[in-house]
C-alpha positions as CSV (number, residue, x, y, z in Angstrom):
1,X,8.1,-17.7,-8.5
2,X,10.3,-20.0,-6.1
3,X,10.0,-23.1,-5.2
4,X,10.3,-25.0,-2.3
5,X,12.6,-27.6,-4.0
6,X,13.5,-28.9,-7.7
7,X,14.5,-31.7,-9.7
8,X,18.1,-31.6,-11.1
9,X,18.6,-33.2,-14.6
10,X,22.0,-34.8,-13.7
11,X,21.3,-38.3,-14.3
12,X,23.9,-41.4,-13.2
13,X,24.0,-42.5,-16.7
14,X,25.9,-46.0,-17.4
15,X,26.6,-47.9,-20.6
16,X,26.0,-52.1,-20.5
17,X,25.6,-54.6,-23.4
18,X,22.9,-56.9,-22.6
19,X,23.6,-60.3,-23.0
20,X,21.9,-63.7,-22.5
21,X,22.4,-63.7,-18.5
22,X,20.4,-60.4,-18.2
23,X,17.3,-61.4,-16.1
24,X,15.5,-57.9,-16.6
25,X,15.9,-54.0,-16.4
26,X,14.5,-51.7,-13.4
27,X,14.7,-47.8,-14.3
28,X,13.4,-46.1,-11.2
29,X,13.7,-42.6,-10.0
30,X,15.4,-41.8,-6.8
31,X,12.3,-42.4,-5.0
32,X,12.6,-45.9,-5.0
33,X,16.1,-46.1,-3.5
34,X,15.1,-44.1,-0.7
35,X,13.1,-47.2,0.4
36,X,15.0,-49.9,-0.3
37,X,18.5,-50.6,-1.5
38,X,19.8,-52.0,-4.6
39,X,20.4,-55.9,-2.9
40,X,16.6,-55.2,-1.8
41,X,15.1,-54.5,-4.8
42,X,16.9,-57.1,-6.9
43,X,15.6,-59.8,-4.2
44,X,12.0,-58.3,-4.5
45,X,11.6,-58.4,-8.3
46,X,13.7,-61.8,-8.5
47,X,10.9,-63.4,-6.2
48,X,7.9,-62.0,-7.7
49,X,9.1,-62.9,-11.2
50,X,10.0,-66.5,-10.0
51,X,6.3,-66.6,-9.2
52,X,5.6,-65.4,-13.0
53,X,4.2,-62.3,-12.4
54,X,4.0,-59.8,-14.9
55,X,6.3,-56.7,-15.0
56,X,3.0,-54.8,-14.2
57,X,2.1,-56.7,-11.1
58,X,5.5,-56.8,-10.0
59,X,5.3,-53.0,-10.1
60,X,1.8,-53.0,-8.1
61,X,3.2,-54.8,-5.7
62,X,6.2,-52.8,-4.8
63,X,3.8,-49.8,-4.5
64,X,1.6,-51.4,-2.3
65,X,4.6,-52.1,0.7
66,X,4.1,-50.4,3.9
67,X,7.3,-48.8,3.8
68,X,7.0,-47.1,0.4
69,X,3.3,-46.2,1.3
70,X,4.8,-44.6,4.5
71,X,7.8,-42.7,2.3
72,X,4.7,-41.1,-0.1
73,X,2.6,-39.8,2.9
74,X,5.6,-37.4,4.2
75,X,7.0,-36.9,0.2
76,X,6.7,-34.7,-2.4
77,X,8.6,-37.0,-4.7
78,X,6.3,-38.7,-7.7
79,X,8.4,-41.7,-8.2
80,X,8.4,-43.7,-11.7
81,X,9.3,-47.0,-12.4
82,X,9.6,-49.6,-15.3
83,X,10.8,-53.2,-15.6
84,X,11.8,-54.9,-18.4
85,X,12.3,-59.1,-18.6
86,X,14.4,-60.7,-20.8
């Protein structure tokens, strides 16, 4: 059976200590940086979190943005993401 494209385990793995100054943790598939980049992202979840929202609705509302609505129409890419406050 072939298919049409695949998903290579070869992860970009890197090894932090987490200390007081952490604000949070985003693991995201590649997905996510196809829409935005890393500067975006971190200025989207700082500003939702500044407005207390949860992790969860945080995460909702990233889904909901026209640009990554428009990358999942034309994509075959499930994209997975997490966020973790400290």
């Amino acid at each position: 059976m072939r298919f049409s494209f695949c998903v290579l385990a070869a992860p970009d793995v890197i090894v932090k200590t987490i200390n007081e100054n952490w604000e949070f943790i985003l693991l995201a598939c590649d997905g996510i940086w196809d829409v935005l980049s890393n500067e975006e992202v971190l200025k989207f979840v700082r500003a939702r979190v500044a407005q207390q929202m949860t992790p969860e609705m945080v995460l909702i509302d990233f889904f909901s943005l026209k640009n990554y609505y428009s990358f999942l129409q034309y994509s075959r890419v499930y994209s997975d993401c997490q966020i973790n406050l400290f």
